[in-house]
N, C-alpha and C positions, 0 to 999 in steps of 0.2 A: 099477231104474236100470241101463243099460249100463255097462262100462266105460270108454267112452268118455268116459261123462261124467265119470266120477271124473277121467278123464286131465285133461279140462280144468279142473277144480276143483281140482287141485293141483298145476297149471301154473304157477302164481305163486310157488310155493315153490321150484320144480325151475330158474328161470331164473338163477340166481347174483346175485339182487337184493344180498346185503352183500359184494361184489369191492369193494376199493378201487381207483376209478379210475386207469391208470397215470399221468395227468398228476401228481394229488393224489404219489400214491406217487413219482414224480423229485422234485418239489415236496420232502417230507418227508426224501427221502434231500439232496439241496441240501443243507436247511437242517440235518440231521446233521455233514456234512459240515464246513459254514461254523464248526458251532459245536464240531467236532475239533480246523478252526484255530485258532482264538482262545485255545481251552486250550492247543495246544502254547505259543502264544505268550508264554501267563501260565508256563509252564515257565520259559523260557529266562528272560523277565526275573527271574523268582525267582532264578534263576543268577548272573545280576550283579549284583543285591541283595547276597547273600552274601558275591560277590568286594568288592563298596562294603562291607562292612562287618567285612570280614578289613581291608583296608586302615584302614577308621577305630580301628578297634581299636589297628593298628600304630603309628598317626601317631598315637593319643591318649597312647600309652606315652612316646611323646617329649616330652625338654624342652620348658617351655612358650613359645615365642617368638614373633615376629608371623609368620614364613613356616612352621609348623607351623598355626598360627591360622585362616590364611586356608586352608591345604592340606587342615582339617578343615570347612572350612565349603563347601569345592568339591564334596568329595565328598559331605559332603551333601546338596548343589545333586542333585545327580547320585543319588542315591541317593531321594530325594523325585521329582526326574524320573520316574524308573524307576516308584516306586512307584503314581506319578500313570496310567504308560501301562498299568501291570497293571489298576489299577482300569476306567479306558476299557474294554479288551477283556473285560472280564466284564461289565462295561454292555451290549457291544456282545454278546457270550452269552447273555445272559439276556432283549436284547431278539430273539435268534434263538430262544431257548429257545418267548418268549412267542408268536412266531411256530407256531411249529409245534405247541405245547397250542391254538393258537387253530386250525389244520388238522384238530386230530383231536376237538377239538370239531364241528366240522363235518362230520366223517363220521360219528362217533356221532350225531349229532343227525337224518345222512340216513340211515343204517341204522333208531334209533328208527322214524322218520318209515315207511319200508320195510314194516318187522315189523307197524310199527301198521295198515297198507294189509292187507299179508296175510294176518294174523291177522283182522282184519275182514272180507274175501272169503273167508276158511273158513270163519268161522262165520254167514255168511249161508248158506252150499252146506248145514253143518250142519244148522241151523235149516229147510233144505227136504226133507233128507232124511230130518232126524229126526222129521217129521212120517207117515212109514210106520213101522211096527214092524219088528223083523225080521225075521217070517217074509212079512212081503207080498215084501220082496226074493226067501224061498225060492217060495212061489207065481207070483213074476212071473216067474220064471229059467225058462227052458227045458229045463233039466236041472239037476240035487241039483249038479252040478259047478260051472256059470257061477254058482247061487246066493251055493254058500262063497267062490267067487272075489271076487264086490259084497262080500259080506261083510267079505274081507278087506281089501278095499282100501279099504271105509268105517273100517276100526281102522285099518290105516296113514295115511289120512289124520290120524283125531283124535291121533293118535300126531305127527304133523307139525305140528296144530297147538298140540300141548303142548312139541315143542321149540321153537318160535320163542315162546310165550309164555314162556317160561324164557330164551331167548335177551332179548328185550325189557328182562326183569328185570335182564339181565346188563350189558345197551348201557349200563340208567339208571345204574345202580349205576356204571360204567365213567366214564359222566360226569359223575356228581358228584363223581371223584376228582378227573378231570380240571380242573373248575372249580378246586377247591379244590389244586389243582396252582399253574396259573394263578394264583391271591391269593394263593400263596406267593409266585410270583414276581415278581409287581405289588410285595410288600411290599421283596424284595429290592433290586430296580431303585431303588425310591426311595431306601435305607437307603445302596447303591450312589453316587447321585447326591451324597447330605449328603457321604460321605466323601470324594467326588473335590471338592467345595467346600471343605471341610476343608482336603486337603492340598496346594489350588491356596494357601491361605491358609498353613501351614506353607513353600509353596516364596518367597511374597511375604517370608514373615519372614526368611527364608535370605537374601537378597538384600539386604533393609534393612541386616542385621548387619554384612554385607559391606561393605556401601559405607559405615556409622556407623563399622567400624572403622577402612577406610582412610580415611576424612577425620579421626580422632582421633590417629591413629597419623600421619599423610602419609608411609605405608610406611617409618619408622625406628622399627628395632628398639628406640633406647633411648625411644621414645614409646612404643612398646607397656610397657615392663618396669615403667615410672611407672604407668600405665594399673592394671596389676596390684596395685602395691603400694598404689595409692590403693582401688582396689578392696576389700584384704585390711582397709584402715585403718574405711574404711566399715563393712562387715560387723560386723569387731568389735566398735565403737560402736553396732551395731545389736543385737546380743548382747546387751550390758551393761544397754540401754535396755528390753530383753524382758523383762531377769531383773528388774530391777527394779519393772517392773509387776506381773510374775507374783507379786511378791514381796509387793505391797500386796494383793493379793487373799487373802483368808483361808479357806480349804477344806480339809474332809479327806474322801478320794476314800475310800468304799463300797465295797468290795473286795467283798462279795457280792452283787454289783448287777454282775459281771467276768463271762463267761465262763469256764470253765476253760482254765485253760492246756494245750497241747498237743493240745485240741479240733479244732483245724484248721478253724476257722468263718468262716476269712477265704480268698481263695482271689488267688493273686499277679497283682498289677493289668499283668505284662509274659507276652506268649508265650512269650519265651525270658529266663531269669531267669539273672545272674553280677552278686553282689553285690558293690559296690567299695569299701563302707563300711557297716561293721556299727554296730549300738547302742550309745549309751553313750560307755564311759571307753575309746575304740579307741586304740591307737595311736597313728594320724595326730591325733585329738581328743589325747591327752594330749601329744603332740610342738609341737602347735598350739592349746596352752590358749587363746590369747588370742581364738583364731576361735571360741571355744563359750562366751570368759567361764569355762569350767575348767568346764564343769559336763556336758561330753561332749554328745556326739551325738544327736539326741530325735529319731531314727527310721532309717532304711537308704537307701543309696545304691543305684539299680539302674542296669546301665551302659545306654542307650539312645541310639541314634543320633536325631540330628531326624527328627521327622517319623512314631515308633513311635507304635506306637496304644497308648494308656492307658487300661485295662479297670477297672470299678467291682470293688473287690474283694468285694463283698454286695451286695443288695439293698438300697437303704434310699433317703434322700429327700437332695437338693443341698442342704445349710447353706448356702451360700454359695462365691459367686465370686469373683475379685479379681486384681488387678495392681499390685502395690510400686511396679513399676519405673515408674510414671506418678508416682508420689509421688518415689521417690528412686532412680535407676537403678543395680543394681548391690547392691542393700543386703540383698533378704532373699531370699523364695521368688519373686519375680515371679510368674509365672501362675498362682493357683492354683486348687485345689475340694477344697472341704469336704463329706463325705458323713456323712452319722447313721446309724447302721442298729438295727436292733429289736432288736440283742444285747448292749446297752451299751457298744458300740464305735463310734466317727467314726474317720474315716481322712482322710488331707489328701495330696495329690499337688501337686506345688510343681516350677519352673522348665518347665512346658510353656510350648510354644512356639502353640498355639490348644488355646481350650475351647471342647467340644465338646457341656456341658449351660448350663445355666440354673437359678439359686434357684428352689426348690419343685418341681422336676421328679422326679419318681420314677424311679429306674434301677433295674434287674436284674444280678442278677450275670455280670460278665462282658461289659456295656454297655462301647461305648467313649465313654468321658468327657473327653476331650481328647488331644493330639498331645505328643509329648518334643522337649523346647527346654533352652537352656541361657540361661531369663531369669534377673532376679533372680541372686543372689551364685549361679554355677557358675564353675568354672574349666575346664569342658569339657558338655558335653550328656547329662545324665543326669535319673535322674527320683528326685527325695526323697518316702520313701515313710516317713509319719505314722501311728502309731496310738495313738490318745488310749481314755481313759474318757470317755464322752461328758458323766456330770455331771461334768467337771471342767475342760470347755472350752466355749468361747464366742466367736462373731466380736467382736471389739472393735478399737475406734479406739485408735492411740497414737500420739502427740504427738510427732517426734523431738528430740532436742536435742543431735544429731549436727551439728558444723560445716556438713557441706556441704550438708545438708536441715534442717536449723533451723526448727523451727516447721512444719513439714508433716505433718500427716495420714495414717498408715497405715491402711489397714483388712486383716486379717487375725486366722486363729486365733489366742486368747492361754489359755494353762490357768489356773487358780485355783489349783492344788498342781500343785508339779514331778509327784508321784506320781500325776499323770495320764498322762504320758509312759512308756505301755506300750513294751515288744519285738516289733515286728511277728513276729516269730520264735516268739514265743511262741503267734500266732493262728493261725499262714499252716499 
């Protein structure tokens, strides 16, 4: 065989068949590009997230009065805004992202498509050539020299077609990452969408509070200061009514059935953790016996502005969901969720502001399980963070026989022994 003909038998390979197109490749850079901006963009709002949240911090330190009140619920507004336009631009990221894993699927798939054409047109040239042995090539040659020449340039070609089969191997391999890039991102976009529904529903609750306070208050301060103290009066009676269920219930809580203490088996249900009320016989609790019934505090205050995302602290399953403030507004935890987990611990997150699971729903740790609100008995937006012995607790119905909800209906956690009411601090 001449070498001519080699030439044209490994023409196919020599043409620069895997160039990516420069349309494709502007295309590709674009959408780089578009999705640089949208991160800067999530920067900056991150920026004044912070600045909304130096400020709520400042104005929650203050006296509690109705223009302190409404000045923390603006910035919320505002600070839920924000959070809502960061989520958008990572929607709007992630649908640039899926743009462009769906481009380079597409040239993976045309390069495959390529390799698979030219590896096939080798090995047909193969298959014709390797029908002589090799010395008919030294016999056919005109000379010992054009011979070795056929020769070599029949090994460089199989040599070519052993790089693009190893190339092929390479493309698949490349695309299956790719795919599975792509279902990451599909997963995200979705997980994306629930949240920005979410927090359009936390910015609805912002709004409601607003306008429920000024029509109760009709902007006089001393409506508001009533407002409070009927508030503190409620709670109390809601207290008294707790303990004495708990009271009728007869248990004694399994202490080796616990986790060890200082385990660290729980993991804290907030990104950024500044606790405002510890466990127990605190302080504030013992200063304000009459708001616990004297029997202190059954769990931690974490500071959270509305609208924070509230993460499962384990793995484990939804006991149950619930809202007081439909029963009796103002009176216990408002919003809450009850979670069980496989280590003999339930945890209870109480005054969000939207739940974000459902009964019987399985969570992972680190799921976000609802939004931080200040329903139910708060005197500002924070998130009460519960950790029970799981045999010693149980959703139950109580009855109040509090004046201003008389005869109505709670449903919420209630323990069997106080000495189910663990020290989150002891898990976390």
């Amino acid at each position: 065989m001449k070498s001519w003909v080699l030439a044209v038998a490994l023409a196919p390979f020599a043409l620069g068949l895997f160039t990516v197109p420069a349309a494709a490749a502007a295309t590709a850079d674009e959408l780089r590009s578009k999705i640089a901006e949208k991160n800067d963009a999530i920067l900056n709002l991150e920026k004044e997230i912070k600045e909304y949240q130096r400020q709520l911090e400042t104005t929650g330190k203050e006296k509690q009065s109705l223009q302190n009140a409404v000045a923390l619920l603006d910035l919320s507004r505002k600070k839920i805004s924000a959070d809502i336009r960061i989520t958008e631009n990572k929607i709007a990221a992630t649908d640039l992202h899926l743009s462009e894993l769906s481009l380079q699927i597409t040239d993976k798939e045309t390069r495959i498509a390529l390799s698979l054409s030219a590896v096939g047109a080798g090995l047909r040239t193969l298959a014709i050539m390797d029908a002589d042995a090799p010395i008919v090539y030294i016999l056919r040659g005109e000379n010992m020299s054009e011979a070795w020449q056929q020769l070599e340039e029949l090994d460089r070609f199989q040599q070519s077609i052993d790089k693009h089969v190893e190339d092929l191997r390479q493309f698949k391999e490349d695309l299956e990452n790719t795919k599975a890039q792509t279902e990451m991102a599909r997963k995200k976009l979705v997980s994306l969408k629930i949240e920005l529904a979410n927090q359009k529903k936390v910015l609805d609750a912002n709004r409601q509070e607003t306008s429920a306070l000024l029509a109760a208050t009709k902007n006089k301060e001393s409506n508001y200061q009533k407002l409070l103290a009927e508030k503190q009066t409620l709670h109390r009676q809601f207290e008294e009514e707790l303990s004495a269920y708990e009271a009728e219930l007869r248990f004694t809580i399994d202490p080796t059935l616990l986790p060890k203490t200082g385990s660290g088996v729980l993991s804290w249900p907030l990104d950024a953790v500044f606790i405002t009320q510890y466990f127990g016989n605190t302080e504030f609790a013992t200063r304000n016996a009459q708001v616990y019934n004297g029997e202190g505090h059954n769990g931690i205050d974490l500071r959270a502005a509305p609208g924070t995302q509230v993460r499962a602290a384990s793995s484990g399953v939804v006991q149950g969901t619930g809202n007081t403030d439909t029963t009796c507004r103002g009176a216990s935890y408002g919003q809450w969720v009850l979670i069980r987990h496989n280590n003999g611990l339930s945890t209870l997150y109480a005054h969000l502001s939207v739940i974000a699971v459902s009964q019987g729903q399985s969570v992972s740790v680190g799921q976000i399980i609802g939004y931080s609100g200040s329903t139910g008995y708060a005197t500002g937006p924070h998130l009460h963070f519960t950790v029970y012995a799981t045999q010693g607790v149980e959703i139950s119905q109580l009855k109040s026989r509090a004046l201003a909800c008389k005869g109505k209906i709670y449903t919420l956690p209630l323990v069997k022994d106080r000495g189910a009411y663990l020290n989150p601090l002891s898990y976390l």
